[in-house]
C-alpha positions in Angstrom: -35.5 -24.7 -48.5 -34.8 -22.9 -52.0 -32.7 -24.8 -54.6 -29.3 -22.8 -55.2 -30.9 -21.8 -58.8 -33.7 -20.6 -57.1 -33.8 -16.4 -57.2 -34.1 -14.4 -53.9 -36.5 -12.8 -52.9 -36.9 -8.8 -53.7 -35.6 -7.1 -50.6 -33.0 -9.4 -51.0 -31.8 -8.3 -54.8 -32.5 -4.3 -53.7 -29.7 -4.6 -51.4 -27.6 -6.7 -53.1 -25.0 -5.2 -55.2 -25.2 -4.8 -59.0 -22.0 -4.6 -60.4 -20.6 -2.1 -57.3 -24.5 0.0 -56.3 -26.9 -1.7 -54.7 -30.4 -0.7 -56.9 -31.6 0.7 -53.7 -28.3 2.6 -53.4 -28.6 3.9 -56.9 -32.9 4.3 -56.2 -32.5 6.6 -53.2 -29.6 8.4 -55.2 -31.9 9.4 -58.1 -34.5 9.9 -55.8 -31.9 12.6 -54.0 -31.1 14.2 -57.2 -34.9 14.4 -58.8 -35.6 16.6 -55.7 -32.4 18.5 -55.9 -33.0 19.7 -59.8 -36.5 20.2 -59.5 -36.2 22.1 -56.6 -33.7 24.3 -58.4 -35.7 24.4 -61.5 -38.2 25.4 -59.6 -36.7 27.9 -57.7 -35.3 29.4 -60.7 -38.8 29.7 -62.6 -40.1 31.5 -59.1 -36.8 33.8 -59.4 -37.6 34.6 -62.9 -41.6 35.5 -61.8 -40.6 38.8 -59.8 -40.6 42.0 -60.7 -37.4 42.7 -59.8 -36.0 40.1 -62.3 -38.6 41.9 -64.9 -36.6 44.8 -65.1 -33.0 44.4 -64.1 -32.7 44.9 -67.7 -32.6 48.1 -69.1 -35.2 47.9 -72.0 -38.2 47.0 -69.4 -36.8 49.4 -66.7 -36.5 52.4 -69.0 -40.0 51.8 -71.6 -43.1 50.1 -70.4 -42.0 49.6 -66.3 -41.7 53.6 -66.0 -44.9 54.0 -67.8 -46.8 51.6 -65.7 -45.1 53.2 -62.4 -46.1 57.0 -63.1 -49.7 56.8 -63.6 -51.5 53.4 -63.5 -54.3 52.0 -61.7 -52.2 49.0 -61.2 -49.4 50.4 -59.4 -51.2 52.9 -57.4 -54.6 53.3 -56.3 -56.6 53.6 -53.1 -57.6 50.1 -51.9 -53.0 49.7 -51.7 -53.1 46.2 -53.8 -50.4 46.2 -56.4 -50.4 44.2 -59.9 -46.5 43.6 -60.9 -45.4 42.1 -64.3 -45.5 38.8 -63.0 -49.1 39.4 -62.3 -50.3 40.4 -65.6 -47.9 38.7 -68.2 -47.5 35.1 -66.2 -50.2 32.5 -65.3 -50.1 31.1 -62.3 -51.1 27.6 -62.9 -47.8 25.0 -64.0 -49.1 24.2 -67.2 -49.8 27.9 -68.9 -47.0 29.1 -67.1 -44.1 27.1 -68.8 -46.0 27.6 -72.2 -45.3 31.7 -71.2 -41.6 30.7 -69.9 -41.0 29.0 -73.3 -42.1 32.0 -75.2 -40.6 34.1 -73.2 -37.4 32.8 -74.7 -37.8 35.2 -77.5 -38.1 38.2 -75.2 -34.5 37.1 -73.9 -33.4 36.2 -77.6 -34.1 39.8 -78.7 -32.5 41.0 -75.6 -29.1 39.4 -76.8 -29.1 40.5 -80.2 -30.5 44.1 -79.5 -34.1 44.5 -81.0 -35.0 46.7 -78.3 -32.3 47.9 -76.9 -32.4 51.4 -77.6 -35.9 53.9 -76.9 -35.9 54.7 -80.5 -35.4 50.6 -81.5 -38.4 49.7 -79.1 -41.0 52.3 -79.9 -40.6 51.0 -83.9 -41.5 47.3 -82.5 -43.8 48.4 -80.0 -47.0 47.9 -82.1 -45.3 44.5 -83.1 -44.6 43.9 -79.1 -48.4 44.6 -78.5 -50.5 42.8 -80.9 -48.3 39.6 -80.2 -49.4 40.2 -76.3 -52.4 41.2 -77.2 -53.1 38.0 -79.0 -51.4 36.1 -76.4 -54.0 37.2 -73.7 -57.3 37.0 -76.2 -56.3 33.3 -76.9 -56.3 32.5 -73.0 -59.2 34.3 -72.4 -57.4 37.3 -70.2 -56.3 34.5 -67.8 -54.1 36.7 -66.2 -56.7 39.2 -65.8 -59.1 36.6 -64.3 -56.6 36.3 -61.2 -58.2 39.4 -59.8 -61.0 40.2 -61.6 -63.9 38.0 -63.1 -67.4 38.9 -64.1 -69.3 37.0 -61.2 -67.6 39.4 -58.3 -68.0 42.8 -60.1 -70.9 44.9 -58.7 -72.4 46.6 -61.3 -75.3 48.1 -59.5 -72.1 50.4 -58.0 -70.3 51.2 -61.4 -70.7 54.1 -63.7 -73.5 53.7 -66.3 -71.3 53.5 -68.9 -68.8 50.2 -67.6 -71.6 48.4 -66.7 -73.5 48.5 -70.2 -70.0 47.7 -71.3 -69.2 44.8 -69.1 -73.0 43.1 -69.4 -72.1 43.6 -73.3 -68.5 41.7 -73.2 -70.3 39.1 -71.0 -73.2 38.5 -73.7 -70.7 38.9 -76.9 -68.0 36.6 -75.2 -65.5 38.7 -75.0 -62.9 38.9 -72.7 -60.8 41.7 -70.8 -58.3 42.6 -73.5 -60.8 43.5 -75.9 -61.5 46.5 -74.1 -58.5 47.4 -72.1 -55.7 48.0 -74.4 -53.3 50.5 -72.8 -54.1 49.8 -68.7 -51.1 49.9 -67.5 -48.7 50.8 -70.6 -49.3 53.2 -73.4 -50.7 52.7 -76.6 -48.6 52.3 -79.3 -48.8 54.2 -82.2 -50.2 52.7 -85.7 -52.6 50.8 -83.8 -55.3 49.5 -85.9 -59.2 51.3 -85.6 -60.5 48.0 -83.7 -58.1 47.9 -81.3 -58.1 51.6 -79.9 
């Protein structure tokens, strides 16, 4: 038999009432609401990954989303398979893709204070715009790129002379997709520098 200073057992003080919750009360409660918030979170870093969200605004709509819908390879080609924004400027793993989400904050920063808002206002930052993607994609190796493409599943005893004495030189220099295709699916801005054209 226990002593009356003796403690209970653990089942026992989960139930019990702590103050006016029991800690399994208040343990299936948080439980509740973890799920809750990051299922929302969730669902509103999936809502903001869609090309639709890309360009309800007016700046994306009017400049580089009309470019990349007249004449891409991207948008339309034979085989039917479609690359949207999402695709090219957001990786799909968790990790890289909250580092994009956080920097994305300054694309949504310059929305609110106008940077871009105008044709005129975006084609003066649109060298600016590029390098900093650019630079984004070279430090992650085109990871974006590498969803649909990678070096391994090209065959280049099919491609033009030309792209396969370029791709078996990327491969050997380390080099990665963006070196070499500035301006696939949006134009080139102007003032670019010699090494990037």
């Amino acid at each position: 038999m226990n002593s009356p200073d003796s403690k209970p057992g653990l089942w026992r003080r989960l139930r019990s009432p702590s103050g006016t919750w029991s800690v399994l009360t208040l343990l299936a409660v948080g439980v509740f609401a973890g799920v809750l918030l990051w299922g929302g979170f969730n669902t509103a870093v999936e809502a903001t990954n869609r090309e639709a969200f890309c360009i309800s605004c007016h700046e994306m709509r009017d400049n580089v989303y009309k470019e990349y819908s007249e004449n891409t390879i991207h948008y339309t080609n034979r085989t039917g398979v479609r690359a949207t924004c999402p695709d090219c400027h957001v990786p799909k793993e968790w990790g890289p893709k909250m580092m994009r989400k956080i920097q994305a904050s300054r694309e949504l920063w310059g929305k609110l204070t106008g940077t871009v808002d105008t044709r005129e206002k975006f084609e003066a930052k649109r060298l600016q715009l590029a390098e900093r993607e650019w630079a984004r994609m070279k430090a992650n190796n085109s990871l974006e790129c590498r969803n649909c493409h990678s070096q391994e599943s090209m065959a280049k005893d099919v491609q033009k002379p030309r792209a396969r004495k370029s791709h078996e030189l990327a491969e050997k220099n380390n080099e990665t997709c963006i070196d070499c295709h500035k301006g696939i699916a949006h134009h080139k801005p102007q003032g670019m520098k010699e090494e990037d054209e």
